[in-house]
C-alpha positions as CSV (number, residue, x, y, z in Angstrom):
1,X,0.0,0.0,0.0
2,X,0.6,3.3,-0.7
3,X,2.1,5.3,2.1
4,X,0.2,8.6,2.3
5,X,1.7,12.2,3.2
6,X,1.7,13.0,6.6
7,X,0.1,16.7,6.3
8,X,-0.6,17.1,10.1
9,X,3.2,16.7,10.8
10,X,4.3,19.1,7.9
11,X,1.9,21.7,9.0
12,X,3.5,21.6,12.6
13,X,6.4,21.8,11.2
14,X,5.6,25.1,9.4
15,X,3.9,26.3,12.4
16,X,6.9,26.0,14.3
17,X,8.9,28.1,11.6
18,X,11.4,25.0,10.9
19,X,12.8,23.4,8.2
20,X,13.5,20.0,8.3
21,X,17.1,19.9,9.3
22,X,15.8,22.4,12.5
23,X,13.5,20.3,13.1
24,X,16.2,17.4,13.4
25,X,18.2,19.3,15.4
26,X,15.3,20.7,17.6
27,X,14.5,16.2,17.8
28,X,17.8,15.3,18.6
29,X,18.5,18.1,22.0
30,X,15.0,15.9,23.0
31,X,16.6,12.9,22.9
32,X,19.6,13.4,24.4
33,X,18.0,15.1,26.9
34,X,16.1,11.8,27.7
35,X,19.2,9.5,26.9
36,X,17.8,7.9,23.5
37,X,21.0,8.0,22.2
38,X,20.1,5.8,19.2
39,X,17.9,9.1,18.6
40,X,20.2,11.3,18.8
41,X,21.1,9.9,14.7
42,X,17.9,11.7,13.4
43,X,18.5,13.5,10.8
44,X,16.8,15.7,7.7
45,X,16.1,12.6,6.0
46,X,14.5,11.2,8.6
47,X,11.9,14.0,9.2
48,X,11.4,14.3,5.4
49,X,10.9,10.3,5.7
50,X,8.3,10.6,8.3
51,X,6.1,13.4,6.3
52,X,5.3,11.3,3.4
53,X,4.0,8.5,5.7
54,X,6.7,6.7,7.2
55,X,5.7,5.7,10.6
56,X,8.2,6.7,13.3
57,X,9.0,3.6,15.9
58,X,9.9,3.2,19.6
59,X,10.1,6.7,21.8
60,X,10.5,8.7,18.4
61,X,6.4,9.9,18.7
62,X,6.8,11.0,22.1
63,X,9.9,12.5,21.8
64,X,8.6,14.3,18.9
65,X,5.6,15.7,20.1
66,X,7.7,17.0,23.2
67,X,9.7,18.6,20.7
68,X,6.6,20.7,19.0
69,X,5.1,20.9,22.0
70,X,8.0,23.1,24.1
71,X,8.7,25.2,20.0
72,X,4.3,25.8,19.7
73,X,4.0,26.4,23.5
74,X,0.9,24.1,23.6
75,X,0.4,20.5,24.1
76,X,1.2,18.6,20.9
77,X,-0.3,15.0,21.2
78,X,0.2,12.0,18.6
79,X,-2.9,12.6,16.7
80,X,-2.2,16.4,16.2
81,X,1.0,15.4,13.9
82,X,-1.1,12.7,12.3
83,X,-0.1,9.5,14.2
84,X,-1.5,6.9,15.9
85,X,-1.8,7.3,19.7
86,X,0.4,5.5,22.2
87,X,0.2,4.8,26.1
88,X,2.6,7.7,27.7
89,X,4.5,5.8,30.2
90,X,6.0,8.4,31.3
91,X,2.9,9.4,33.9
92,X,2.2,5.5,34.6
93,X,2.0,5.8,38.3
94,X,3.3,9.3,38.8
95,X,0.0,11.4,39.4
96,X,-0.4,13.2,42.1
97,X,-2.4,10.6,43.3
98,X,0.0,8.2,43.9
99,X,1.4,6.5,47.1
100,X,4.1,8.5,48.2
101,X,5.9,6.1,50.5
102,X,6.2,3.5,47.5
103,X,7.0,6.5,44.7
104,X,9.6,7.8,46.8
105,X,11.4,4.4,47.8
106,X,11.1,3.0,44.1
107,X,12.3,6.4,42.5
108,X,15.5,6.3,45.1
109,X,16.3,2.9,44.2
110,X,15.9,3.5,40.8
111,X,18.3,6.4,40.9
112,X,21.6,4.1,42.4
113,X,20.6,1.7,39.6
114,X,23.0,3.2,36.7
115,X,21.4,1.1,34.0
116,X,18.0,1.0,34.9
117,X,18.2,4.9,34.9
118,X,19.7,5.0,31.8
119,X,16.8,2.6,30.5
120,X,14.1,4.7,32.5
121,X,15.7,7.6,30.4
122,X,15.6,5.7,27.5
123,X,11.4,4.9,28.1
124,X,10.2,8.3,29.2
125,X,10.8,12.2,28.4
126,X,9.2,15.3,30.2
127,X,5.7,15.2,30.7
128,X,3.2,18.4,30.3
129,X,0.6,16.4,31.6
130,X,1.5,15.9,34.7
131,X,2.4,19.9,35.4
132,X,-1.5,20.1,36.4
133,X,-1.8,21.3,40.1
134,X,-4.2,19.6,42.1
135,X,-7.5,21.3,43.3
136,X,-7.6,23.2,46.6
137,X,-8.9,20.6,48.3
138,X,-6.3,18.0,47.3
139,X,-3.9,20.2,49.4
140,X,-5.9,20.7,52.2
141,X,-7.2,17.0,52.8
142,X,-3.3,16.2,52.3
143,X,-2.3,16.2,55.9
144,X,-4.9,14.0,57.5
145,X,-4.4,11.7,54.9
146,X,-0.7,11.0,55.6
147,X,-1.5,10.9,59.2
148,X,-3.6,8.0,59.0
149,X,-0.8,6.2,56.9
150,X,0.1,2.6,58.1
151,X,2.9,2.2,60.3
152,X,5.6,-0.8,59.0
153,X,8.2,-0.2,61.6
154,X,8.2,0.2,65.2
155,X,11.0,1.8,65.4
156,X,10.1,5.2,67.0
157,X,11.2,8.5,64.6
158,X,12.9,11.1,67.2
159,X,14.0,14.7,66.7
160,X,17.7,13.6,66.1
161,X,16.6,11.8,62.7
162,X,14.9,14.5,61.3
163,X,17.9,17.2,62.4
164,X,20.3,14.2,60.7
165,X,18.1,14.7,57.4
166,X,17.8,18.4,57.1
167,X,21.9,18.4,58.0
168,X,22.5,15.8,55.0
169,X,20.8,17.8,52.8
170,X,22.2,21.4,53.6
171,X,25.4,19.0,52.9
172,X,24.6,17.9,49.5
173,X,22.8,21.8,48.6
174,X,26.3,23.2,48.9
175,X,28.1,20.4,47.3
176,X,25.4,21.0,44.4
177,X,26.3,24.6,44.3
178,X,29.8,24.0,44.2
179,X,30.3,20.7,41.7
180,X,27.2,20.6,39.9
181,X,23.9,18.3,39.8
182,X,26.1,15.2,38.9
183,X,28.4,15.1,41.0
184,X,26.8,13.5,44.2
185,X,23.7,12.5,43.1
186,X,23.9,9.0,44.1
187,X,24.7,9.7,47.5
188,X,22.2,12.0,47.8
189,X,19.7,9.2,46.4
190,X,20.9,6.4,48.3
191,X,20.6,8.3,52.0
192,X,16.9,9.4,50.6
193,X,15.6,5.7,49.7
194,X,17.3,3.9,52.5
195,X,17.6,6.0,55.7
196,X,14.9,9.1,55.0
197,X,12.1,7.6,53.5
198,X,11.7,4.2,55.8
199,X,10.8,6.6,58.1
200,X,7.9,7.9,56.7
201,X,6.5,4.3,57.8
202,X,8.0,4.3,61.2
203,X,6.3,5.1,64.5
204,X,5.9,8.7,64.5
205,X,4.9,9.9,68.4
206,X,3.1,13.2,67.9
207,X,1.6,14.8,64.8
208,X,4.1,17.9,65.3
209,X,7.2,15.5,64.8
210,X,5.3,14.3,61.9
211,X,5.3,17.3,60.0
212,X,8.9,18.0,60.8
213,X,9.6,14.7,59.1
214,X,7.5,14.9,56.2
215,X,8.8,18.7,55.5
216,X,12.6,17.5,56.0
217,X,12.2,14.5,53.6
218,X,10.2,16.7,50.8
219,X,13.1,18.9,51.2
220,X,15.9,16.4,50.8
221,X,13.2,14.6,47.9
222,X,13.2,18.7,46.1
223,X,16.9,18.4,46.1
224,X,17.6,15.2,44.7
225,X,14.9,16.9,41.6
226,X,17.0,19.8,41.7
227,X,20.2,18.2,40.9
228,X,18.6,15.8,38.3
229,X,17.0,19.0,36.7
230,X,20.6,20.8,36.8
231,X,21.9,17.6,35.4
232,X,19.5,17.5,32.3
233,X,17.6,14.5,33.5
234,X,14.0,16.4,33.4
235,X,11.9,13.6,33.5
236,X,13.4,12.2,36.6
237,X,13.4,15.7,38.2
238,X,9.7,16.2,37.8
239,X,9.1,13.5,39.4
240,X,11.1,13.9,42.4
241,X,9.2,17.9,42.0
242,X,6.0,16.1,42.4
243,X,7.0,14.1,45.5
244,X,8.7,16.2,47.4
245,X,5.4,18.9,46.5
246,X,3.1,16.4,47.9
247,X,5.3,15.8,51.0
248,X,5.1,19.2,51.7
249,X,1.2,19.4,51.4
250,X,1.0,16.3,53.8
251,X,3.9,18.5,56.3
252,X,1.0,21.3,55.7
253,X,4.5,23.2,55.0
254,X,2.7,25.9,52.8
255,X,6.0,27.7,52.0
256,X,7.8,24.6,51.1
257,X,5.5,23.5,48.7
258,X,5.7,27.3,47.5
259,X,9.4,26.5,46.6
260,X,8.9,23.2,45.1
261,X,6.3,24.6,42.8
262,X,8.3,27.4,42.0
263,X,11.1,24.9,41.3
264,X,8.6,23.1,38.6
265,X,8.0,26.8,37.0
266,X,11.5,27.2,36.5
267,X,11.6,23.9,35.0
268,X,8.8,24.7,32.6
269,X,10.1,27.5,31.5
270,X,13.2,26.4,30.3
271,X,11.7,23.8,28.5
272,X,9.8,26.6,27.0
273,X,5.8,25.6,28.5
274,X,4.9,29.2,29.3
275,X,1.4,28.7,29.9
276,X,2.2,25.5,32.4
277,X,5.0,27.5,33.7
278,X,2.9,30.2,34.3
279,X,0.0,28.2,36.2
280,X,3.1,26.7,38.4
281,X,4.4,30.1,39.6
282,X,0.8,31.3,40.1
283,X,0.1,28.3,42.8
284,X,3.8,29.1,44.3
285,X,2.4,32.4,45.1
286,X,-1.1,31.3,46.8
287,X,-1.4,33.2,50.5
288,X,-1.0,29.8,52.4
289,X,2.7,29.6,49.9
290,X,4.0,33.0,49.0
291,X,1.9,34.5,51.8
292,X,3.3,32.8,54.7
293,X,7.4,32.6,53.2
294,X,10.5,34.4,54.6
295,X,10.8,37.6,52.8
296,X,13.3,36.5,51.6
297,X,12.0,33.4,50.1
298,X,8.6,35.3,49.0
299,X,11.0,37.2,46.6
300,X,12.3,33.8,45.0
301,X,8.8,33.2,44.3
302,X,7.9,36.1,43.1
303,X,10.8,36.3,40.4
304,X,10.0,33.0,39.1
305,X,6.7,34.2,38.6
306,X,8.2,37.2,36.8
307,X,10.0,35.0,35.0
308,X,7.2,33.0,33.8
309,X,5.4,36.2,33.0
310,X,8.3,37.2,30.8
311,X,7.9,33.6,28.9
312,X,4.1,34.6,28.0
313,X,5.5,37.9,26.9
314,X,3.7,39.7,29.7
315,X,5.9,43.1,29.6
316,X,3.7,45.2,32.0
317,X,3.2,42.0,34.7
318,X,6.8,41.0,34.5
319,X,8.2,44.3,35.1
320,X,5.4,44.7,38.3
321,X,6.6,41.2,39.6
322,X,10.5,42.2,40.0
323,X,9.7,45.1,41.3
324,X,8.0,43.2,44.1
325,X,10.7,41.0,44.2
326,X,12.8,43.5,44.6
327,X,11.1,45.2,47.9
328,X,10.6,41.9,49.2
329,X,14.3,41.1,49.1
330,X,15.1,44.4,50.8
331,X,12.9,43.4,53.9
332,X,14.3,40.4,54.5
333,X,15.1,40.0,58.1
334,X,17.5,36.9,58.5
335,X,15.3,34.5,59.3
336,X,15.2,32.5,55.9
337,X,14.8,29.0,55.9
338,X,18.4,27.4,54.9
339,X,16.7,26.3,51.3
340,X,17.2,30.1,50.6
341,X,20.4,30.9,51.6
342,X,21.8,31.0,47.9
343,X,19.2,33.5,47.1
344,X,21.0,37.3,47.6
345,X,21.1,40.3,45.5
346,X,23.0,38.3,43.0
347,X,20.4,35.6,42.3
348,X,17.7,38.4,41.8
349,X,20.0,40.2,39.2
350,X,20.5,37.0,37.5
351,X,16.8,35.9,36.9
352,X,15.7,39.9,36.2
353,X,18.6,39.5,33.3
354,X,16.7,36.6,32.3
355,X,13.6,38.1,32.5
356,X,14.1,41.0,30.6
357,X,16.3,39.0,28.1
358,X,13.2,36.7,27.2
359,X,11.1,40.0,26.8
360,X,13.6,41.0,24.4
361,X,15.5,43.6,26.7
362,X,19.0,42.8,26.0
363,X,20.3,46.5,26.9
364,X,18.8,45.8,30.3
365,X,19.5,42.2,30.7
366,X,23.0,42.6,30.2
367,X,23.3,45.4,33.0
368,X,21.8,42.8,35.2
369,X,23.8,40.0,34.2
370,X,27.0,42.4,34.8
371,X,25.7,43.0,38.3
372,X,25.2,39.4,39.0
373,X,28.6,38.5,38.1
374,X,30.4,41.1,40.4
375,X,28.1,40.7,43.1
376,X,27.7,36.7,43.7
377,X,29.9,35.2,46.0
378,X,31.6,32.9,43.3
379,X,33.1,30.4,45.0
380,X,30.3,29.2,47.0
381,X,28.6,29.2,44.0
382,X,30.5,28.5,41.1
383,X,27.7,26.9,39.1
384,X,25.8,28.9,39.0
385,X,28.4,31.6,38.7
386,X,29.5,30.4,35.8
387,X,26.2,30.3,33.9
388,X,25.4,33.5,34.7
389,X,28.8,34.4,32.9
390,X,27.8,31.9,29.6
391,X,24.3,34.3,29.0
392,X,26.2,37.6,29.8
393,X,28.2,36.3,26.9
394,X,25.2,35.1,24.8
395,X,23.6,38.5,25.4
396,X,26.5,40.4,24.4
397,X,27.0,38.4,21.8
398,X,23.4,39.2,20.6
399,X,23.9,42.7,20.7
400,X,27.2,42.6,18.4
401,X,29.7,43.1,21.1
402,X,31.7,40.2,19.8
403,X,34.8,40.5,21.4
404,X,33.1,41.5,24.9
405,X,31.4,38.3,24.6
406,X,34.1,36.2,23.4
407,X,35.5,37.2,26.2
408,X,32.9,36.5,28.6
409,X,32.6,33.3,27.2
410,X,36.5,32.4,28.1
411,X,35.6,33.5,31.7
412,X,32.5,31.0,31.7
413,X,34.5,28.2,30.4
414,X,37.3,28.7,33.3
415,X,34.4,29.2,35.9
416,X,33.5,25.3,34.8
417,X,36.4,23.7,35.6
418,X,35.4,20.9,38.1
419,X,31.7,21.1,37.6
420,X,29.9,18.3,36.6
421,X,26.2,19.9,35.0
422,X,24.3,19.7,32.5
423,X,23.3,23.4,32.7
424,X,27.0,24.2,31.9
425,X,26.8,21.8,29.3
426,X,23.7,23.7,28.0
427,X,25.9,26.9,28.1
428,X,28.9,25.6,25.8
429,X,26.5,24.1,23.1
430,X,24.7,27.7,23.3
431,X,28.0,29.1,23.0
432,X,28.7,27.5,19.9
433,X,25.4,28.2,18.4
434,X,25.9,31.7,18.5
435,X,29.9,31.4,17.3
436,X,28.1,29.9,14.2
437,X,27.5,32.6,12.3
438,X,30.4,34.7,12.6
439,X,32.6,31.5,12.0
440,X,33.6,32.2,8.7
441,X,35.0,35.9,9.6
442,X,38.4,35.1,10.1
443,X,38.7,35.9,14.1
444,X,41.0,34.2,15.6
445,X,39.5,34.4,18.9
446,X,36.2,33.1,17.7
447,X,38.3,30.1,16.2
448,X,40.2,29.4,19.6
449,X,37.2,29.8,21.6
450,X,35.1,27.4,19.3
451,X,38.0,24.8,19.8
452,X,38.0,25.3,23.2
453,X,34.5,24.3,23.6
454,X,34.1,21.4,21.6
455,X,37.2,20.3,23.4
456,X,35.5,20.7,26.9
457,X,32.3,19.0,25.6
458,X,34.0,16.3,24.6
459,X,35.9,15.7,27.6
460,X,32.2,16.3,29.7
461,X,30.1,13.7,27.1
């Protein structure tokens, strides 16, 4: 038979502006994102192969509706480009709904398991469905739930296991700001599964120890999403997100949920979901969240929430939010929860820079960026320092200063040494997208700092 044009995938295609080797490339950052490696081959051919009726195989559907879906800001499903459905297993068991206890112990173990998290990679990319926030009452009937769970252990839970939790993870929060999301990880996932979350099924003796437990293990739970989200592993980050979110609605912790949600905007936006991003930060800022947070942490809120403003192209909102943000972070009072305590002046100047740089600012953004860089303690936080160098560069860049931003980019490279992420990672492979076009110029230090970043991606992976 015949095969017959696929015109709902070409007309995505158009929609998104691409042709058909940008829409390979655009399939390929997917699947390496996910760790389909034997994806990570598509090419033009291959997209021109699927329009006139060739029926992609395996994880290529899903990957390739993720890959319209974050371009077209909507949705994309299997039927919108014209294929047959499939079962996402990338939300089998990992609603909201789910038991928490046996999410939390299976997604530990699962993280220690090299291969099997490669092949979980392999099976399952980002999901937009699951970015839904639950109803009002889900939150709210949270608590009581979780205090009626069924005790395994009678071992009795004291105060000295919860301080040991929140201690490991201020431990592994620095590390993470130091060496990156990789490095660590494992650690990190083996003292969650096999020492935190056993006691979520342990003897508990009063319903105020309770919450300090549940509240300390979504915290350690956020940060073990954290650093797979900094280490490119989305999937496996939104799912620790949504754990550690409902841990904190059964600790009735209102501001740590806040933070988790706010963690998921961020996420969203990246992956360019504007309109989920958007409906994330929103929750973050509810008055039992935002409303009851440090001042110092209701300003990390509310610049996310600028942020994902600035994603829906929201000029007049976004600019309103950092201004908030702004006098929020000028009344803090010291009393921050220690999940803040990266948060300063120099964090607020880096996500207004990215604010106003995804508005289309780039005059302003790079004043920001600037003031980030010389204001950020950079050896407590070299991570992040250092990406916050790599889009001072991009923006300069962007706005012809070429050897301003050849030079920034030199800086951002030596900021990296020793950090395992794939955020930096991100950085050198934008980096080389915008060397692209002035390649073929001549400059010599565009030549030598192209080198020098496919040499450090190749010595990364």
């Amino acid at each position: 038979m015949a095969r017959v044009r696929n015109e709902a995938l070409a007309a995505r295609i158009a929609e998104a502006g691409w042709t058909q080797p940008k829409a390979a490339a655009a399939f390929c950052r997917v699947a390496d994102e996910v760790g389909a490696r034997e994806l990570t081959v598509v090419s033009r051919s291959h997209i021109a192969m699927w329009i006139m009726g060739t029926q992609p195989s395996g994880r290529a559907p899903h990957i390739l509706c993720e890959t319209l879906t974050r371009k077209l800001g909507r949705l994309v499903t299997p039927t919108d480009i014209g294929l047959p459905a499939v079962q996402d297993r990338a939300t089998d068991g990992m609603d909201w709904d789910a038991d928490t206890l046996t999410a939390l112990t299976e997604l530990g173990t699962d993280d220690l398991d090299m291969l099997h998290r490669r092949q979980i990679l392999a099976d399952t990319a980002y999901s937009v469905a699951s970015l839904a926030v639950p109803a009002p009452s889900w939150w709210k009937d949270a608590p009581a739930a979780a205090a009626t769970r069924r005790v395994h252990s009678h071992r009795a839970v004291t105060p000295a296991d919860v301080d040991d939790i929140r201690q490991t993870t201020v431990f592994f929060s620095a590390r993470d700001q130091r060496r990156g999301g990789t490095a660590g990880r494992s650690a990190l996932a083996a003292h969650l599964s096999m020492e935190a979350a056993p006691l979520l099924s342990s003897r508990i003796p009063s319903e105020h120890l309770r919450r300090e437990l549940y509240s300390a293990t979504a915290e350690m739970t956020y940060l073990a999403g954290w650093m797979a989200f900094d280490a490119n592993e989305h999937r496996r980050a939104q799912r620790y997100f949504t754990l550690a979110a409902k841990l904190a609605a059964e600790a009735a912790d209102g501001p740590l949920a806040g933070h988790i949600l706010r963690a998921m905007a961020h996420q969203a936006v990246d992956l360019n979901h504007p309109g989920q991003a958007l409906d994330l930060a929103s929750a973050s800022m509810a008055a039992d969240r935002y409303g009851q947070a440090s001042w110092r942490e209701k300003a990390l809120l509310g610049i996310v929430h600028a942020r994902a403003l600035a994603a829906t192209g929201d000029r007049r909102e976004t600019l309103a939010a950092i201004s908030r943000a702004e006098r929020d972070l000028a009344r803090d009072t010291g009393d921050a929860p220690d999940r803040v305590s990266f948060f300063a002046h120099a964090s607020l100047s880096h996500e207004t820079a990215c604010a106003l740089r995804d508005l289309g600012n780039l005059r302003d953004a790079e004043v920001h960026f600037k003031k980030s860089v010389a204001t950020r303690r950079r050896q407590i936080y070299a991570r992040t320092h250092s990406v916050t160098l790599g889009y001072l560069g991009s923006v300069q860049i962007r706005r012809g200063g070429l050897d301003e931003g050849c030079g920034t980019y030199n800086e951002a490279l030596d900021a990296m040494d020793g950090i395992s992420s794939g955020r930096t990672r991100n950085v050198i492979v934008q980096m080389q997208q915008d060397l692209s076009p002035v390649r073929g110029r001549g400059e010599r230090q565009v030549a030598e700092l192209h080198q020098r970043a496919r040499e450090m991606l190749r010595t990364i992976g």
